[in-house]
C-alpha positions in Angstrom: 261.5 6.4 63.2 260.4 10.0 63.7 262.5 12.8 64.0 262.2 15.7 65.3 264.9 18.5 65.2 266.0 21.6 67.1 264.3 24.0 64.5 261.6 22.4 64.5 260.7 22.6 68.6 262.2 26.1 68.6 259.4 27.2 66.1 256.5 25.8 68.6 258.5 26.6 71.7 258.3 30.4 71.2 254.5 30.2 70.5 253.6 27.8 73.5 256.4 28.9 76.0 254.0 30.6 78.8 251.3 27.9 78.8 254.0 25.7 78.8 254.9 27.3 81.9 252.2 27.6 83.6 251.4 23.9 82.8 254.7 22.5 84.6 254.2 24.3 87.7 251.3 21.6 88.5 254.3 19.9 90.6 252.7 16.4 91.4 249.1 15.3 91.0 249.1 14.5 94.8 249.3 17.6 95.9 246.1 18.3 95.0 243.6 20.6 92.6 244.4 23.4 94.9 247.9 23.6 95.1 247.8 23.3 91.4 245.5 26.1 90.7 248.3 28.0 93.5 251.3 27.1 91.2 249.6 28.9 88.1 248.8 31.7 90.6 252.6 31.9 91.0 253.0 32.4 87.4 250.7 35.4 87.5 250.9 37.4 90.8 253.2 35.2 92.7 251.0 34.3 95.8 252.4 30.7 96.3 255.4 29.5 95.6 255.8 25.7 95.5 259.3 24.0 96.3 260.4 20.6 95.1 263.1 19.2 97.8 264.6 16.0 98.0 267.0 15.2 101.3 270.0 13.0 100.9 272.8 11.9 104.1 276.3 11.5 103.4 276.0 8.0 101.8 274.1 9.0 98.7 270.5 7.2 100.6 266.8 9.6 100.5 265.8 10.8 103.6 262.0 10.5 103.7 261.7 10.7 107.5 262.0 14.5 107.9 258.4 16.5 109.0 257.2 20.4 108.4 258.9 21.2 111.5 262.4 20.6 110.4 262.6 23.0 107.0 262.9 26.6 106.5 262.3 28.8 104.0 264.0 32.2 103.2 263.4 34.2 100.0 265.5 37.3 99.6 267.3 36.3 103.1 263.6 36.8 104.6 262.5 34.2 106.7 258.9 32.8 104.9 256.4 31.0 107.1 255.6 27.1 105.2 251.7 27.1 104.5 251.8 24.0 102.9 253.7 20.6 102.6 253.9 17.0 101.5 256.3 14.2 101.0 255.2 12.4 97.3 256.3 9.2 95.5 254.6 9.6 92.0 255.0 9.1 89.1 257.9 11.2 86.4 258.4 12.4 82.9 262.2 12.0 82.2 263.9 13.8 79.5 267.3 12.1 78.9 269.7 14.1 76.9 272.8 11.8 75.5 275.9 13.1 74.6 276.8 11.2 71.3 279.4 14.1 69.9 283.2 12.9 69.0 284.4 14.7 72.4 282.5 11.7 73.9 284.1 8.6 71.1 286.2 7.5 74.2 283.5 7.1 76.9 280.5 6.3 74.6 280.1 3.4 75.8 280.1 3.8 79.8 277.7 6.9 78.9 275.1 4.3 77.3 275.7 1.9 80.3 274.3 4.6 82.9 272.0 5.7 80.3 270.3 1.8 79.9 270.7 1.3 83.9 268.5 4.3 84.5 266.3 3.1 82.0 266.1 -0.3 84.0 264.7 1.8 86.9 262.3 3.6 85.7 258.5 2.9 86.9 255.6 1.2 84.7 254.1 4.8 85.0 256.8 6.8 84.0 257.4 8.4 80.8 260.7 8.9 78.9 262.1 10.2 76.0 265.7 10.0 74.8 267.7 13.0 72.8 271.0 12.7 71.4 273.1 14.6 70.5 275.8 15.5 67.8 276.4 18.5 65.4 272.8 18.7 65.3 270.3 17.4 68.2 267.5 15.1 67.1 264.8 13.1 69.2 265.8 9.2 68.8 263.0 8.3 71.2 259.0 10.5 71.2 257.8 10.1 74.3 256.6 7.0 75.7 255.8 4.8 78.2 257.7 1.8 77.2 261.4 2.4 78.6 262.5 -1.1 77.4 262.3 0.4 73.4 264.4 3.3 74.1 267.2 0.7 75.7 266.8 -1.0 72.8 267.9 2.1 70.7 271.0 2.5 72.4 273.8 0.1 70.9 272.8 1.7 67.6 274.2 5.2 68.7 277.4 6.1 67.5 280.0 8.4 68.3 280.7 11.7 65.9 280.5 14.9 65.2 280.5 18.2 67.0 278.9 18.8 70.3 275.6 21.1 70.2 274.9 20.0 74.0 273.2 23.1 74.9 270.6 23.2 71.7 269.6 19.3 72.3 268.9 21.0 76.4 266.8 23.2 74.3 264.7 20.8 72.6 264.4 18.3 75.5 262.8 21.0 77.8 260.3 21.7 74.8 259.6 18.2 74.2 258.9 17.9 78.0 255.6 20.1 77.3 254.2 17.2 75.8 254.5 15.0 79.0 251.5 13.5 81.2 253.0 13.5 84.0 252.8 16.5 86.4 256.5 15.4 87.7 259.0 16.6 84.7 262.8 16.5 85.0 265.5 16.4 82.9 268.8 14.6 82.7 272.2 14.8 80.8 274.8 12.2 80.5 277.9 13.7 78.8 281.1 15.7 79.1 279.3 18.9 79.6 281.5 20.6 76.7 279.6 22.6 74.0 281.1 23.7 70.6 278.4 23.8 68.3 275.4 25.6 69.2 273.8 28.8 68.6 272.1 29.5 72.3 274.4 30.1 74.8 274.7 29.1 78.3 273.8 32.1 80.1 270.1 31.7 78.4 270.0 27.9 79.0 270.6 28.7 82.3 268.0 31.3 82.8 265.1 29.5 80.8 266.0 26.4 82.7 265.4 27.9 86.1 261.9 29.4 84.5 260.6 26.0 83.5 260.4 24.5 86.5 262.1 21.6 85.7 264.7 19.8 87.9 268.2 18.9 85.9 270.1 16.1 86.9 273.7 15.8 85.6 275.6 12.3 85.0 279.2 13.6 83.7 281.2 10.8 82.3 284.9 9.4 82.2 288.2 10.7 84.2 289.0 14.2 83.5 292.6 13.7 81.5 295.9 14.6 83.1 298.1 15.0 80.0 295.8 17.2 77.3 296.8 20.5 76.5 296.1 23.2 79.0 293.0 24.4 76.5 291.8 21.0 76.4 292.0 20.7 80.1 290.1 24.2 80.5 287.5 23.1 78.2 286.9 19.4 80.4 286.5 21.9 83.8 284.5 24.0 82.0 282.1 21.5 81.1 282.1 19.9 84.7 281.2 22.9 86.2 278.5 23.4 83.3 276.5 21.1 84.1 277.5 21.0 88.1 275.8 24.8 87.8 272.6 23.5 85.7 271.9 21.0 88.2 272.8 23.1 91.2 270.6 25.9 90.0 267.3 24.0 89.4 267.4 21.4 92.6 268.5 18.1 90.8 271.5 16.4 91.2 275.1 15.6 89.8 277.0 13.0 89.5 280.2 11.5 88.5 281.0 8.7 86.8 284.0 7.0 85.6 284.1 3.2 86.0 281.4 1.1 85.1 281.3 -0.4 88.7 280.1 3.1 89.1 277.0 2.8 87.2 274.3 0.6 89.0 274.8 3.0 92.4 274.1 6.2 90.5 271.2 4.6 88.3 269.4 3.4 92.1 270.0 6.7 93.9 268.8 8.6 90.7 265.8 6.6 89.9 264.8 6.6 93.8 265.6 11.0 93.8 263.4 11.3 91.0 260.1 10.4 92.4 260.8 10.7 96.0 260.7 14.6 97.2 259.4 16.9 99.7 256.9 19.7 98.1 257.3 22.9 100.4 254.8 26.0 99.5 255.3 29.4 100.7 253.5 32.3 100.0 255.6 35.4 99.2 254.6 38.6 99.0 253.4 40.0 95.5 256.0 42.1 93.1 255.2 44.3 90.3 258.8 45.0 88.7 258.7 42.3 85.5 261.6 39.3 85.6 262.8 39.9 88.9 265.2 37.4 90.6 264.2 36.3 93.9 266.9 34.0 96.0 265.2 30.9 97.7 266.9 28.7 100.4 266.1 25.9 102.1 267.0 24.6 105.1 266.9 21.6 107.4 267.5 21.4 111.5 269.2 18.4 111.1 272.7 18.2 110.4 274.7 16.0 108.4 271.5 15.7 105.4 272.5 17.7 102.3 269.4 19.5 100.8 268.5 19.7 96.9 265.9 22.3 95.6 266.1 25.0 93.2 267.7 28.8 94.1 265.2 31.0 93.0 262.4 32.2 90.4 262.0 35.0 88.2 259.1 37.0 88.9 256.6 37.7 85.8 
C-alpha cells in the first residue's frame, strides 16, 4: 500500500497552496461556469463571495425547503444584498482523519464503527480518502472512489502511539487538492487532544478557514469523571478543539459515545454533506493584505439552526 507522509505533502503544499486555493473555491459544479470564474475572483479582488449553508431543525433532519427570501447576509455587521443562490445535492470529496493514537486505545473501536457507517453512506460518485493518525500521520487510503476498500482497511488499525492530530489535519487538507470533486470537506473522528505535532492550532485554524473547506467533527467516548484534573483539562480542551474547527468553517459536530449512537450521526452527516444552500454576495473590494472579515448568516424562520463558515481572509 502507498504511503504518503506529513513531510512529504508539506513539501508540495507550500509550492501549490494558492492554486490550491483558488481551485477549491469552485463550490459545486451546479452552480455554474460563472459562479466558478466569481469564486476565483474572490481570491483576487474579492468581488463575490460564495457561502456554503446547510439548515438543520431541532431534531438533527436538513431543511431543504427554505427560498432566497428567508436568508441574510451581513459581513462586517453590514447588511449585504444576496445576488445569487441555489440549493445543490452533488456529489463530495471526503477527507476522513482517524484518530488511532494511544489516547484513543479505549474507544478505538466505537471510533472505527462511525468511521465504516459513514463510509456505508457515501454516494457511487463520491470520493474518499482515509488518514490516520498516530505519532506520525500517514495516508492509509489515496483517494478513491471505491468506499467499500477503505472499510475494508479499518479492523487492521490499531491503537498506539502519540497523538499528532493537528499534522494528519495538515496533510488531509493537502491531499484534498487532488480531489475531482468541486464539493471538498473534511472530517475528524477522535478525542480532539494533540501532543505530538509541530503546527499549532492557532495556524490550523487560520489555514483551515482559507481553504474553503467545511470540517465536520465526530468526537468519541464519555468524557471521564475520575481522571486527574490535567487529564480532565486536556479531554475539554480537545472537545472544544474541534467544536471551534467545525464551528469556524460551517461543518458540523457531533458527539458520540454509545454505539446506538452511530447509525443517526452517519445518516445526518452523509445527508449534510451533499445537501446545502450556496449563497453569493458581492462585497466591496479591500486593498489592506489578510484582512479578517466577519460573515453571518441568517434565516427568518425560527427554531432552524444555521451552519456556514464565519468569515474570510482577504488577499
Amino acid at each position: 500500500m502507498e504511503v504518503f507522509t506529513i513531510a512529504d505533502e508539506m513539501a508540495r503544499w507550500r509550492g501549490g497552496w494558492i492554486a490550491g486555493l483558488a481551485a477549491s473555491l469552485a463550490v459545486s459544479s451546479a452552480v455554474g461556469q460563472e459562479h466558478r470564474d466569481a469564486a476565483l475572483t474572490l481570491r483576487a479582488g474579492v468581488d463575490l463571495v460564495l457561502v456554503p449553508v446547510t439548515l438543520m431543525d431541532r431534531r438533527g433532519a436538513l431543511v431543504t425547503d427554505m427560498t432566497q427570501q428567508h436568508f441574510s447576509v451581513l459581513q462586517d455587521n453590514a447588511p449585504q444584498p444576496i445576488v445569487s443562490f441555489s440549493r445543490e445535492d452533488v456529489p463530495c470529496t471526503l477527507a476522513i482523519v482517524l484518530d488511532t493514537s494511544e489516547s484513543m486505545a479505549h474507544q478505538l473501536s466505537l471510533a472505527k464503527q462511525a468511521t465504516s457507517e459513514i463510509l456505508a453512506n457515501m454516494e457511487p460518485e463520491d470520493e474518499v480518502l482515509l488518514a490516520g493518525v498516530s505519532d506520525v500521520p500517514q495516508i492509509k487510503a489515496p483517494l478513491t472512489g471505491d468506499a467499500a476498500s477503505v472499510r475494508g482497511i479499518l479492523p487492521f488499525l490499531k491503537p498506539g502511539g502519540n497523538t499528532a492530530l493537528i499534522d494528519g489535519i495538515y496533510l488531509a487538507l493537502a491531499q484534498l487538492r487532488s480531489a475531482h470533486n468541486a464539493r471538498k470537506a473534511l472530517l475528524i473522528v477522535s478525542d480532539g487532544m494533540d501532543n505530538n505535532s509541530g503546527h499549532s492550532k492557532s495556524a490550523l485554524m487560520r489555514m483551515a478557514v482559507e481553504a474553503d473547506v467545511q470540517i465536520y467533527t465526530v468526537s468519541i467516548g464519555t468524557p471521564s469523571r475520575t481522571a486527574k484534573p490535567m487529564v480532565l483539562r486536556e479531554e475539554r480542551e480537545g472537545l472544544a478543539f474541534l467544536s471551534d474547527l467545525s464551528a469556524q468553517t460551517g461543518g458540523l459536530n457531533y458527539s458520540v459515545e454509545f454505539p446506538n449512537q452511530v447509525g443517526r450521526v452517519a445518516h445526518e452527516l452523509g445527508c449534510a454533506l451533499r445537501d446545502q444552500y450556496i449563497i453569493g454576495y458581492t462585497a466591496a473590494r479591500d486593498d489592506s493584505s489578510r484582512k479578517w472579515h466577519k460573515i453571518q448568516i441568517k434565516l427568518d424562520v425560527p427554531k432552524i439552526n444555521v451552519y456556514a463558515r464565519n468569515g474570510y481572509y482577504s488577499r
